[in-house]
HTML snippet that shows the backbone in 3Dmol.js (N, CA, C, O; Angstrom):
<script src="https://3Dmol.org/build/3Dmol-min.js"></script>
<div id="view" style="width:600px;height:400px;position:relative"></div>
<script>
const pdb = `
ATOM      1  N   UNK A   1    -130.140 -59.180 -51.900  1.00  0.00           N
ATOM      2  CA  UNK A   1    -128.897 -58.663 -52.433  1.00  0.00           C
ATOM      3  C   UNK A   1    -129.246 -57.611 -53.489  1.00  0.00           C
ATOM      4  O   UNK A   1    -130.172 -57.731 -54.291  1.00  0.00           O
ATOM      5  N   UNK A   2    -128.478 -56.648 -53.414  1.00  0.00           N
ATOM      6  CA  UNK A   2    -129.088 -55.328 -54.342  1.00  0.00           C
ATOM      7  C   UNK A   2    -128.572 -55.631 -55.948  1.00  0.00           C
ATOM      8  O   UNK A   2    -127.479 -56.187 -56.052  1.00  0.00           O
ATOM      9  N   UNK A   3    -129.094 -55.390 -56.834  1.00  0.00           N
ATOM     10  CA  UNK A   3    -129.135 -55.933 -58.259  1.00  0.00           C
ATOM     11  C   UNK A   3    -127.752 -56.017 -58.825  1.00  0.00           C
ATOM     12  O   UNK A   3    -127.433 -56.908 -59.611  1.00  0.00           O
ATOM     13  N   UNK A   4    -126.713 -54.827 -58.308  1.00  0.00           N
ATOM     14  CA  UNK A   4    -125.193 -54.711 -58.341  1.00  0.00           C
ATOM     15  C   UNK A   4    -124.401 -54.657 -56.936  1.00  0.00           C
ATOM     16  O   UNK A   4    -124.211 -53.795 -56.078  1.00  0.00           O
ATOM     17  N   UNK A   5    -124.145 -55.589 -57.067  1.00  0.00           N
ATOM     18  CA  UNK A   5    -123.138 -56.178 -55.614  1.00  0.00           C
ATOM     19  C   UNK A   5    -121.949 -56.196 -55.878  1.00  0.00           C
ATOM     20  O   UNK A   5    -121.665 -56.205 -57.076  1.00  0.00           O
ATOM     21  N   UNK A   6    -120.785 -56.208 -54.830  1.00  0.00           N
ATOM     22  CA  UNK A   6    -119.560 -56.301 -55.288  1.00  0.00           C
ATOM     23  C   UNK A   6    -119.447 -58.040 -55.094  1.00  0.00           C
ATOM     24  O   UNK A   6    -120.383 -58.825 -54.947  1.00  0.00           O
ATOM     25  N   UNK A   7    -118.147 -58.304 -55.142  1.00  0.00           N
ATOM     26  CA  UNK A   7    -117.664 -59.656 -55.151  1.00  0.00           C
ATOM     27  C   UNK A   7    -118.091 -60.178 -53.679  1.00  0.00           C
ATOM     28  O   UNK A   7    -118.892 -61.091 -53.481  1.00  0.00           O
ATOM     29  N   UNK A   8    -117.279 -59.289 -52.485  1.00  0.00           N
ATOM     30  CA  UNK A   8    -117.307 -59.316 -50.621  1.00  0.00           C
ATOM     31  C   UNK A   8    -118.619 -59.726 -50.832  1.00  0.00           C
ATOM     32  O   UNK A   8    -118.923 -60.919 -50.824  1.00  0.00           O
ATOM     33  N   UNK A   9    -119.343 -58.917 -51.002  1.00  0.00           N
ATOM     34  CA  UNK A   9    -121.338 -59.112 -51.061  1.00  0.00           C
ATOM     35  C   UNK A   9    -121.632 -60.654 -50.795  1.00  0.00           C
ATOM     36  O   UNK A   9    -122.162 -61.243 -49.853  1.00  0.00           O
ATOM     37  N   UNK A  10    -121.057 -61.091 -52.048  1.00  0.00           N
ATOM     38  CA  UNK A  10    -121.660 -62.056 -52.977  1.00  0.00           C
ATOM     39  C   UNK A  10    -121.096 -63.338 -52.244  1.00  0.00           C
ATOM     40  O   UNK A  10    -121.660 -64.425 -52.119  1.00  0.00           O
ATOM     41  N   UNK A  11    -119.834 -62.949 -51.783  1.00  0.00           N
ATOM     42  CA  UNK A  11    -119.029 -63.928 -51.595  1.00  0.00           C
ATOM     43  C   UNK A  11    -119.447 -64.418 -49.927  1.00  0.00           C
ATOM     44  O   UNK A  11    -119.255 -65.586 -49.589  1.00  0.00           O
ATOM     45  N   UNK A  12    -119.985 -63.475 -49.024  1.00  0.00           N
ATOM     46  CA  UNK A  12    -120.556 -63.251 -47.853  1.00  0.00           C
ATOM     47  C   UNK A  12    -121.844 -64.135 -47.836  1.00  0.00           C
ATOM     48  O   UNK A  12    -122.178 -65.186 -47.291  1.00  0.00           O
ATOM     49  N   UNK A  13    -122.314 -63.388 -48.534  1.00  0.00           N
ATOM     50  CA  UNK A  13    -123.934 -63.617 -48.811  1.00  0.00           C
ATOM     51  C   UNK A  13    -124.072 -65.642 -49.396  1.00  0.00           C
ATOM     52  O   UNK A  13    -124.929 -66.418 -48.973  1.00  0.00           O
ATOM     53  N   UNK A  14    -123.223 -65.908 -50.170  1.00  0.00           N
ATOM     54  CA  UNK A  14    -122.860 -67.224 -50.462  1.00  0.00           C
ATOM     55  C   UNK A  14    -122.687 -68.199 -49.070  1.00  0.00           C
ATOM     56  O   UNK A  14    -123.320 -69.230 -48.840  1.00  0.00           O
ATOM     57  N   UNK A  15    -121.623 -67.553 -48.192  1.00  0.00           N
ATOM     58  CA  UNK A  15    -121.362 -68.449 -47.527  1.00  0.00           C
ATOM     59  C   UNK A  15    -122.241 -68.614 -46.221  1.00  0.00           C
ATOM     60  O   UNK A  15    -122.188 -69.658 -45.571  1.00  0.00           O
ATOM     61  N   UNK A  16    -123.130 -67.448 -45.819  1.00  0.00           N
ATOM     62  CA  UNK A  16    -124.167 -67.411 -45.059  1.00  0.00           C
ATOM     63  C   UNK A  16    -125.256 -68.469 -45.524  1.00  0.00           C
ATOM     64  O   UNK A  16    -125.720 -69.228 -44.674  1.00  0.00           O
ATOM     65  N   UNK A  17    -125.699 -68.549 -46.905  1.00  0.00           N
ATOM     66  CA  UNK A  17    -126.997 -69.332 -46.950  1.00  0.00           C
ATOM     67  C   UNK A  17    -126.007 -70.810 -47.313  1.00  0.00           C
ATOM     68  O   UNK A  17    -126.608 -71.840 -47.619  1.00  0.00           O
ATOM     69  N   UNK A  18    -124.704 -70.801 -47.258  1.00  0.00           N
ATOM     70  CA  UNK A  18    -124.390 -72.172 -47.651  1.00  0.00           C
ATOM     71  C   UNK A  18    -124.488 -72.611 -46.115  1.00  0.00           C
ATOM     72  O   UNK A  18    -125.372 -73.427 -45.852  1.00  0.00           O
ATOM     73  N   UNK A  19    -124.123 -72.408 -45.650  1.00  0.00           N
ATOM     74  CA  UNK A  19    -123.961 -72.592 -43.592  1.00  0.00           C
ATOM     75  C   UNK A  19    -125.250 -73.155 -43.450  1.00  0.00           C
ATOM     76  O   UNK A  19    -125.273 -74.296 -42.989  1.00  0.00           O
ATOM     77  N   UNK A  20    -126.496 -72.541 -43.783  1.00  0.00           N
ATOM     78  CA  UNK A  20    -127.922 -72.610 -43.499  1.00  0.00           C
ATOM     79  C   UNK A  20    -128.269 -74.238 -44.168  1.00  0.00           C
ATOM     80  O   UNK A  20    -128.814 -75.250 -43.728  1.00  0.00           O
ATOM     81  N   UNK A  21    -127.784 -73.942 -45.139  1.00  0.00           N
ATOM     82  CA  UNK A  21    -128.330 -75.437 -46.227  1.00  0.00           C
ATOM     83  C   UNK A  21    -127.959 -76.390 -45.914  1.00  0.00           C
ATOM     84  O   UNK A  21    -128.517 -77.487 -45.960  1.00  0.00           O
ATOM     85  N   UNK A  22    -126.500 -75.984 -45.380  1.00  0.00           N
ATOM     86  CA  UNK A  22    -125.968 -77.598 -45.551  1.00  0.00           C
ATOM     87  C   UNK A  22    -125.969 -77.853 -43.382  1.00  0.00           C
ATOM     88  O   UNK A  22    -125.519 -78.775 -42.703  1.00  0.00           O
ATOM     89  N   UNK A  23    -126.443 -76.998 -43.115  1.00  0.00           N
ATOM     90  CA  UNK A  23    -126.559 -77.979 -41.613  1.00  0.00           C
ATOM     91  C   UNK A  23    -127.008 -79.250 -40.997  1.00  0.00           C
ATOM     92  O   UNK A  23    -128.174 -79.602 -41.179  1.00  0.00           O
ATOM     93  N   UNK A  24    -126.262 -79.923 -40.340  1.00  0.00           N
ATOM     94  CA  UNK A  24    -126.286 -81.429 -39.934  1.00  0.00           C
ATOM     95  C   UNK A  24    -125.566 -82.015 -40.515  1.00  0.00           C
ATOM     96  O   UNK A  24    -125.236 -83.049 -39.933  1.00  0.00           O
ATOM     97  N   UNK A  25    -124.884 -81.788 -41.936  1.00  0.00           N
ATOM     98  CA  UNK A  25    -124.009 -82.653 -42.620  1.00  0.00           C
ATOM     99  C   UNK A  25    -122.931 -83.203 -41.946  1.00  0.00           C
ATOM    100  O   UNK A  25    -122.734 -84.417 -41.979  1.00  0.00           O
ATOM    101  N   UNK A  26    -121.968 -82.179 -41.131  1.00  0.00           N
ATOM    102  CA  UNK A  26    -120.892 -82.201 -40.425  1.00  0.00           C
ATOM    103  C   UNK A  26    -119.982 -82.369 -41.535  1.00  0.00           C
ATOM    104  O   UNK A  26    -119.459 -83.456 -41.780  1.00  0.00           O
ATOM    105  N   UNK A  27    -119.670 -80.765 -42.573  1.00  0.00           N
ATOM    106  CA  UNK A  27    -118.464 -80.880 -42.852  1.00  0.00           C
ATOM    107  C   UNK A  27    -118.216 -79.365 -42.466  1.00  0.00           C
ATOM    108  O   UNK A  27    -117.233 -78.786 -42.928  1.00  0.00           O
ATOM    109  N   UNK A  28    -119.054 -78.753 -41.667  1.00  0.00           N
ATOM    110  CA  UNK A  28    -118.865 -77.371 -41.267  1.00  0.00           C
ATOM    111  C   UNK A  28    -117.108 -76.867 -41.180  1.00  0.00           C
ATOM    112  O   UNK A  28    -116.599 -75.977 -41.860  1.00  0.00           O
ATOM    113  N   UNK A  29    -116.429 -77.703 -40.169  1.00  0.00           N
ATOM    114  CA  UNK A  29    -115.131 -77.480 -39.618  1.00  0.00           C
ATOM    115  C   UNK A  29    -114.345 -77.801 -40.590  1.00  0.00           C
ATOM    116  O   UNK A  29    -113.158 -77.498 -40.466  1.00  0.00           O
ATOM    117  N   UNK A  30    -114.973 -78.779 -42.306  1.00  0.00           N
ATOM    118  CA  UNK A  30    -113.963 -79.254 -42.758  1.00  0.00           C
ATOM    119  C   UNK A  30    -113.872 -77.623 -43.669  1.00  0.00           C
ATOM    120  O   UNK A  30    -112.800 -77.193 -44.094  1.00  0.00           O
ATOM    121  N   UNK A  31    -115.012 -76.989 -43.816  1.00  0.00           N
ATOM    122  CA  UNK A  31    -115.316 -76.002 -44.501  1.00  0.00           C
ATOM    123  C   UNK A  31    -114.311 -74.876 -44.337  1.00  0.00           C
ATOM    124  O   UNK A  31    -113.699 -74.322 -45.250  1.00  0.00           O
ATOM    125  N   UNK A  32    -114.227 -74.600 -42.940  1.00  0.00           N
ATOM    126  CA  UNK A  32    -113.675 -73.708 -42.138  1.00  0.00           C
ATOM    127  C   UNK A  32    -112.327 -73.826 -42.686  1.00  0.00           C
ATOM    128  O   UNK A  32    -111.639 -72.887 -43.086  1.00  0.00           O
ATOM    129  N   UNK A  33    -112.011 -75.063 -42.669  1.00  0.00           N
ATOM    130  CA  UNK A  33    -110.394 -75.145 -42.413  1.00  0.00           C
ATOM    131  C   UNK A  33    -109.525 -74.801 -44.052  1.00  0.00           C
ATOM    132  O   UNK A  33    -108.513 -74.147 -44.304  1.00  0.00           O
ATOM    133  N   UNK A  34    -110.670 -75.746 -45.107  1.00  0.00           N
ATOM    134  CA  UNK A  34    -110.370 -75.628 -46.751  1.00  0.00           C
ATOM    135  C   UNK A  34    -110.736 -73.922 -46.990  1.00  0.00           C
ATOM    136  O   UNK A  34    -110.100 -73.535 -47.970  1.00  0.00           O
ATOM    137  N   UNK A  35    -111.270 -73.208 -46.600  1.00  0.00           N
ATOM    138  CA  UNK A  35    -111.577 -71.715 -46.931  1.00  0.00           C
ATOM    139  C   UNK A  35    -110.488 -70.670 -45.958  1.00  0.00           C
ATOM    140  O   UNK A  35    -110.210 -69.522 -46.306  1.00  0.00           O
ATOM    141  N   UNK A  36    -109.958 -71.326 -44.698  1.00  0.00           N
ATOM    142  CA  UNK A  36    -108.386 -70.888 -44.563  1.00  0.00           C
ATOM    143  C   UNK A  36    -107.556 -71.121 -44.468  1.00  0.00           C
ATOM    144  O   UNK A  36    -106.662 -70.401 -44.023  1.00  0.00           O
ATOM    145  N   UNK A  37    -107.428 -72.560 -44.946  1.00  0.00           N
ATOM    146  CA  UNK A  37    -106.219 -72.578 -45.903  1.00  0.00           C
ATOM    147  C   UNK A  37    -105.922 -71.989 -47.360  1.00  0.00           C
ATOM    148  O   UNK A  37    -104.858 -71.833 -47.960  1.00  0.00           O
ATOM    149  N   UNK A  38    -107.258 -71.718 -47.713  1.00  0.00           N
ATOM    150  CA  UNK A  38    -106.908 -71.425 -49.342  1.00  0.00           C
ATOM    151  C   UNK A  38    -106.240 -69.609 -49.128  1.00  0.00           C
ATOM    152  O   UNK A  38    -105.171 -69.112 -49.481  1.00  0.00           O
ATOM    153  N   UNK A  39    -107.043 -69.216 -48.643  1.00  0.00           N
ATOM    154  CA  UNK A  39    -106.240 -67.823 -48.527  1.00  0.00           C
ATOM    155  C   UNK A  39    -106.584 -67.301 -47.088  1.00  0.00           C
ATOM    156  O   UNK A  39    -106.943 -66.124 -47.123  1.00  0.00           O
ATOM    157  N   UNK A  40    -106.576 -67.732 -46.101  1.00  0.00           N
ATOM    158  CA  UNK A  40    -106.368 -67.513 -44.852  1.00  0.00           C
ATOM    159  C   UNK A  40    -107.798 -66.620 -44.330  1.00  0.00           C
ATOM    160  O   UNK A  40    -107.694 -65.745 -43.470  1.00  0.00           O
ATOM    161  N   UNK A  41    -108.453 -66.793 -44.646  1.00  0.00           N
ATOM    162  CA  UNK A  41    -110.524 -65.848 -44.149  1.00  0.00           C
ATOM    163  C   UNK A  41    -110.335 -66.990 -43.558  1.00  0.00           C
ATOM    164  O   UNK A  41    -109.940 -68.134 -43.785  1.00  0.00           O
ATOM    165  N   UNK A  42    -111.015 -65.872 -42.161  1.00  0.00           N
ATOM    166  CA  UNK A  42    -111.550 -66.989 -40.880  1.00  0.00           C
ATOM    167  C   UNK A  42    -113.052 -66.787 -41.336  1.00  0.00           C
ATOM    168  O   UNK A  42    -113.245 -66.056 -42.308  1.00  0.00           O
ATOM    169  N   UNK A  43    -113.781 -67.189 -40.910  1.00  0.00           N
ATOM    170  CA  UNK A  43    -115.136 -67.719 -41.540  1.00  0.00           C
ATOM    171  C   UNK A  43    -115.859 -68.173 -40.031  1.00  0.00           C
ATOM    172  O   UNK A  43    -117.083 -68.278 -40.110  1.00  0.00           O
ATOM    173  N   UNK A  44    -115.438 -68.374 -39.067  1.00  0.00           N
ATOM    174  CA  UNK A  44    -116.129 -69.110 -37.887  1.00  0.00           C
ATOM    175  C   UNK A  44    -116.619 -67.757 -37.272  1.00  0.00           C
ATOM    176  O   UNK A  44    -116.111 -66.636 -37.228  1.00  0.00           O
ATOM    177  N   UNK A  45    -117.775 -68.271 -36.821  1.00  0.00           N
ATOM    178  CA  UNK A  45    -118.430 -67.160 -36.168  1.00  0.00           C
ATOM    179  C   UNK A  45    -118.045 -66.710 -34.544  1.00  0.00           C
ATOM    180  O   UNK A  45    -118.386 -65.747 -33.858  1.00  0.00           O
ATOM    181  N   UNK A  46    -117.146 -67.921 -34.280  1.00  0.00           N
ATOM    182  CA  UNK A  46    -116.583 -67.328 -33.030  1.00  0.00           C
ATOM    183  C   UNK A  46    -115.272 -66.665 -33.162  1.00  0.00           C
ATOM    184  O   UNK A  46    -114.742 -66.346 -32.098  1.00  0.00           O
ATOM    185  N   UNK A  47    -114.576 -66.364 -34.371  1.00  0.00           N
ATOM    186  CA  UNK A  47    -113.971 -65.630 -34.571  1.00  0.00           C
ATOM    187  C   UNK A  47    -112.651 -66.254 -34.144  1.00  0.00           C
ATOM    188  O   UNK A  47    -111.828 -65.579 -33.526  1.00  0.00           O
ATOM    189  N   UNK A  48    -112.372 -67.855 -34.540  1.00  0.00           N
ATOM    190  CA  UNK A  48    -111.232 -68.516 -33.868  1.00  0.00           C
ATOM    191  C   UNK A  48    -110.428 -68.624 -35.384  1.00  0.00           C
ATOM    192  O   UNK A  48    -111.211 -68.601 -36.333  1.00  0.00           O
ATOM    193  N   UNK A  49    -109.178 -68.723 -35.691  1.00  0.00           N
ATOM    194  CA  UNK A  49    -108.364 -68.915 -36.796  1.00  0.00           C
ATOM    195  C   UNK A  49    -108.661 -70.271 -36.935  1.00  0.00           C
ATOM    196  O   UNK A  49    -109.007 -71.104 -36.098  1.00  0.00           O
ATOM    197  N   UNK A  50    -108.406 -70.373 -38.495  1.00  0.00           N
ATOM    198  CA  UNK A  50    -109.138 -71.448 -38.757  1.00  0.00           C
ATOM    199  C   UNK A  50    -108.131 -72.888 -38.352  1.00  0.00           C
ATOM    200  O   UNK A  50    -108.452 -74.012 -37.967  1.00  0.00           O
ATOM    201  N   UNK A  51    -107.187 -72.441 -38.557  1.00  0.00           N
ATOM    202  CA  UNK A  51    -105.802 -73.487 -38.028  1.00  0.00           C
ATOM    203  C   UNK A  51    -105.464 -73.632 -36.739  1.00  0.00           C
ATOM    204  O   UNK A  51    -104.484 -74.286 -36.381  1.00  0.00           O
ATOM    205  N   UNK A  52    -106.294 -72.998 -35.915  1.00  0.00           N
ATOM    206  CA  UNK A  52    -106.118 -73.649 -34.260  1.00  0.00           C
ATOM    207  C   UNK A  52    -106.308 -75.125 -33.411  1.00  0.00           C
ATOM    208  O   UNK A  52    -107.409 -75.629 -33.633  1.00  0.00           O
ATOM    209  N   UNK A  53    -105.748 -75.631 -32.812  1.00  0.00           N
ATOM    210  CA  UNK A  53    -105.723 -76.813 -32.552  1.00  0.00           C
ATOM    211  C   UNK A  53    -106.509 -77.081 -31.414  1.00  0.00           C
ATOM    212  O   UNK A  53    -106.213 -78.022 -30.678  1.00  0.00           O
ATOM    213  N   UNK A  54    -107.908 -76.035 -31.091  1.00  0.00           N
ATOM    214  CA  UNK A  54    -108.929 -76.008 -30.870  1.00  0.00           C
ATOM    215  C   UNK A  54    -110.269 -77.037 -31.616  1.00  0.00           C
ATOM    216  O   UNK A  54    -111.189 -77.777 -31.267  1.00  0.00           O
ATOM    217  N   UNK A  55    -109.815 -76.645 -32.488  1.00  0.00           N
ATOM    218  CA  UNK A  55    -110.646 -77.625 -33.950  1.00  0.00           C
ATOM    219  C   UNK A  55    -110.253 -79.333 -33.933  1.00  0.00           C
ATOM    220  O   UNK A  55    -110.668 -80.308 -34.560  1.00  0.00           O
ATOM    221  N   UNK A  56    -109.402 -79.154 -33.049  1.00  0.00           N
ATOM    222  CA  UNK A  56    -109.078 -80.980 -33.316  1.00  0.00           C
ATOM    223  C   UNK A  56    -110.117 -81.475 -32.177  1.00  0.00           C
ATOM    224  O   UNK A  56    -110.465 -80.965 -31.112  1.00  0.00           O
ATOM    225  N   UNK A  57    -110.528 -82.873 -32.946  1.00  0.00           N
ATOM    226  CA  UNK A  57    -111.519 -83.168 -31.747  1.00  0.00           C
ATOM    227  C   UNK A  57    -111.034 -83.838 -30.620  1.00  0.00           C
ATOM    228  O   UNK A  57    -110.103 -84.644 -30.617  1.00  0.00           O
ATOM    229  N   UNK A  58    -111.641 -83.504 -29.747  1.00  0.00           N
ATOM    230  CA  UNK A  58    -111.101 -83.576 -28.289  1.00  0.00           C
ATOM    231  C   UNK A  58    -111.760 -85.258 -27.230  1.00  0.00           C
ATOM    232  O   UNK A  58    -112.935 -85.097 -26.900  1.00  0.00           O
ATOM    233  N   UNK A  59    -111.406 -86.084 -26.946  1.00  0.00           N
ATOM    234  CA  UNK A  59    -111.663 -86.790 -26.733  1.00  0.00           C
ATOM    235  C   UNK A  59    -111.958 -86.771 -24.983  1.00  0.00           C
ATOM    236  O   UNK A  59    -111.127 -86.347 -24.180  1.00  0.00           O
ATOM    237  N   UNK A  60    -113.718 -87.487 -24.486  1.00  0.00           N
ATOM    238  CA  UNK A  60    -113.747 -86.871 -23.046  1.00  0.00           C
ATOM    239  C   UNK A  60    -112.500 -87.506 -22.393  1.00  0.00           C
ATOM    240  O   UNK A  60    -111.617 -88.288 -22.744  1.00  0.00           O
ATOM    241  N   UNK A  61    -112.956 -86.552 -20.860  1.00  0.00           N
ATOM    242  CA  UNK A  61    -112.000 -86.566 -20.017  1.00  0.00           C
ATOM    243  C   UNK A  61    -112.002 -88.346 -19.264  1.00  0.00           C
ATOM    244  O   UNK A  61    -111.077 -88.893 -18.664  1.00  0.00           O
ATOM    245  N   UNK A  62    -113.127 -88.792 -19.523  1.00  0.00           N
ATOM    246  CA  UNK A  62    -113.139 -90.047 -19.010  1.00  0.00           C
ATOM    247  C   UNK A  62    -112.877 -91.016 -20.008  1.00  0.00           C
ATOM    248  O   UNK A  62    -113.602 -92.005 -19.903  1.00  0.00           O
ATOM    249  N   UNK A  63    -112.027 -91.044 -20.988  1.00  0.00           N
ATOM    250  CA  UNK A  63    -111.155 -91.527 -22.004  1.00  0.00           C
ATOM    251  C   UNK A  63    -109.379 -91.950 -21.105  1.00  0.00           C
ATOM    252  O   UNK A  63    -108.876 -93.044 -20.846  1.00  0.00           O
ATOM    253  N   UNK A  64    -108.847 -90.457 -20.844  1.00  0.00           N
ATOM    254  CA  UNK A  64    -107.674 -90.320 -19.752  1.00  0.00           C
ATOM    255  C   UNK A  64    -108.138 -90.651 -18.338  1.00  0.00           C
ATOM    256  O   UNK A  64    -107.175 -90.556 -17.577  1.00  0.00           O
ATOM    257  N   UNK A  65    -109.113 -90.958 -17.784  1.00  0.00           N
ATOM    258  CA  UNK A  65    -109.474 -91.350 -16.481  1.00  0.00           C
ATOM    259  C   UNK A  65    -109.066 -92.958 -16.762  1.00  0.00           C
ATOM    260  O   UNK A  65    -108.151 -93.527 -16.167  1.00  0.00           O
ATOM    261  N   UNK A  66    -109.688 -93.411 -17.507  1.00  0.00           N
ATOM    262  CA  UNK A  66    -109.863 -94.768 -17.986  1.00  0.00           C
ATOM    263  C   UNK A  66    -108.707 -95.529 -17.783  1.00  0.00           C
ATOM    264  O   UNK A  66    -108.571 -96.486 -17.021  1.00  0.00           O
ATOM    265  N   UNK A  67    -107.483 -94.770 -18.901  1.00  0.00           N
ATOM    266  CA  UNK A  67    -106.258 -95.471 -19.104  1.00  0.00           C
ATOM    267  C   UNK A  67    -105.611 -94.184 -19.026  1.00  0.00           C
ATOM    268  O   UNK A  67    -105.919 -93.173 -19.658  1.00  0.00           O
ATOM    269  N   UNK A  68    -104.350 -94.377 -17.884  1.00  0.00           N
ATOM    270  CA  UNK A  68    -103.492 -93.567 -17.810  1.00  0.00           C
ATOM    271  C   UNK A  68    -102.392 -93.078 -18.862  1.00  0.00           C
ATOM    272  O   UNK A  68    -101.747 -92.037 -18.743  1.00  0.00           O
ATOM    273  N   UNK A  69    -102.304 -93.814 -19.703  1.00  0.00           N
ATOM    274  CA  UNK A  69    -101.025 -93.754 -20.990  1.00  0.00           C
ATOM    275  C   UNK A  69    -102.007 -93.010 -22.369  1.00  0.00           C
ATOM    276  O   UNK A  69    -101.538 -92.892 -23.501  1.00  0.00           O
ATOM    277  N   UNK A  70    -103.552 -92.525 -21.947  1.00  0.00           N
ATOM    278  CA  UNK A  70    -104.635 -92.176 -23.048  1.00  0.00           C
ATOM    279  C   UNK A  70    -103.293 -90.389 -23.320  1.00  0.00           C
ATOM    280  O   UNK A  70    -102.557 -89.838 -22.502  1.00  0.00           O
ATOM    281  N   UNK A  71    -103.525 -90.125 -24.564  1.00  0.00           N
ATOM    282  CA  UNK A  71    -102.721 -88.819 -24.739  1.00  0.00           C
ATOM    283  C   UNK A  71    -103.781 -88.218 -24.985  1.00  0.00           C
ATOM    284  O   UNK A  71    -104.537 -88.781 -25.777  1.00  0.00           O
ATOM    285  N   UNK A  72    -104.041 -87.406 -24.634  1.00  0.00           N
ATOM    286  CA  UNK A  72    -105.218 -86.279 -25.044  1.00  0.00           C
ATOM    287  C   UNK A  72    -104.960 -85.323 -26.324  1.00  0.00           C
ATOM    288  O   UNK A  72    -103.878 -84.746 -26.221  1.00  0.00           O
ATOM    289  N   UNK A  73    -105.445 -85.106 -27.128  1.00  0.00           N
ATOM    290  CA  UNK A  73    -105.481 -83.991 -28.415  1.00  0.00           C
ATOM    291  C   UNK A  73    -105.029 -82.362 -27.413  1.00  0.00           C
ATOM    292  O   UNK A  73    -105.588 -82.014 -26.373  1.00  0.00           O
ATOM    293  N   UNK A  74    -103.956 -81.657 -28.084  1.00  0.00           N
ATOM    294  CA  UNK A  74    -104.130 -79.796 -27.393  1.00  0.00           C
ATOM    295  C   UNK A  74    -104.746 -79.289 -27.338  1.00  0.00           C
ATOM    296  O   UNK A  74    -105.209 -79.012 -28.444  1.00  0.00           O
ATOM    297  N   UNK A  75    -105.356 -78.696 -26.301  1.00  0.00           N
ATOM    298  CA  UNK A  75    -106.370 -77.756 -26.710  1.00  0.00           C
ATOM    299  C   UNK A  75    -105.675 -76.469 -26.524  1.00  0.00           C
ATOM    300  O   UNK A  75    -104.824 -76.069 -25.729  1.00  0.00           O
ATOM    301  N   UNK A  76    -106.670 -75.661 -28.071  1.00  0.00           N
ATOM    302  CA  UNK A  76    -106.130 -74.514 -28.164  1.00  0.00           C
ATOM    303  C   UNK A  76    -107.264 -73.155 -27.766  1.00  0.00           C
ATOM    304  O   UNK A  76    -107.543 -72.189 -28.476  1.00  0.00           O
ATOM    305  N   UNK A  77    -107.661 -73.421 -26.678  1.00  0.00           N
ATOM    306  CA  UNK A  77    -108.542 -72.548 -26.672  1.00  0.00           C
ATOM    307  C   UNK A  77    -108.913 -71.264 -27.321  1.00  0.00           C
ATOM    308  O   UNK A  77    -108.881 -70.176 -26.748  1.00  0.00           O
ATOM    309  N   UNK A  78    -109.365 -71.515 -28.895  1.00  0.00           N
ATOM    310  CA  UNK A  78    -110.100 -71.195 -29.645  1.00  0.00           C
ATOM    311  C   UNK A  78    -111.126 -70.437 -29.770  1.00  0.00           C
ATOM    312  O   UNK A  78    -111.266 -69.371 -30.370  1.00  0.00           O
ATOM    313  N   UNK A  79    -112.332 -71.495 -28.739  1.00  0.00           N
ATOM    314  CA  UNK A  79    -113.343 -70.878 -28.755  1.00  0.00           C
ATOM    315  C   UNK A  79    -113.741 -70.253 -27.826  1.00  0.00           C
ATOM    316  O   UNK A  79    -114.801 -69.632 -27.909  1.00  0.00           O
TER     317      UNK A  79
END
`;
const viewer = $3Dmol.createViewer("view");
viewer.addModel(pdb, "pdb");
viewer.setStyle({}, {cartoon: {color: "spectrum"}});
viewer.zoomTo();
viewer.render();
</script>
């Protein structure tokens, strides 16, 4: 980072090596969602809004095979 950065820089550059550090934790998506809700930056690298109902977890298909009355989560194809 060059000795005078703006805020974007900093604020970029932050959330890149935070991604790196904290991998395996699994609060990635919770990350995603608290950074657009606070002021709406999508942040996912696939470039999905952070409030899509893509993000809800999806339960397999052999869940609804199983038991016919299983409701499945929407998918919002997101990604």
């Amino acid at each position: 980072m060059p000795p005078i950065a703006n805020a974007a820089l900093v604020i970029s550059t932050t959330r890149a090596e935070r991604e790196l550090e904290m991998v395996g934790e699994g609060n990635r998506t919770q990350e995603i969602k608290r950074i657009g809700a606070r002021n709406g930056t999508n942040i996912d690298r696939r470039n999905s809004v952070w409030n899509c109902p893509g993000f809800i977890l999806q339960f397999p298909k052999a869940e609804k095979d199983a038991n016919a009355s299983f409701v499945l989560n929407p998918e919002g194809g997101c990604f």
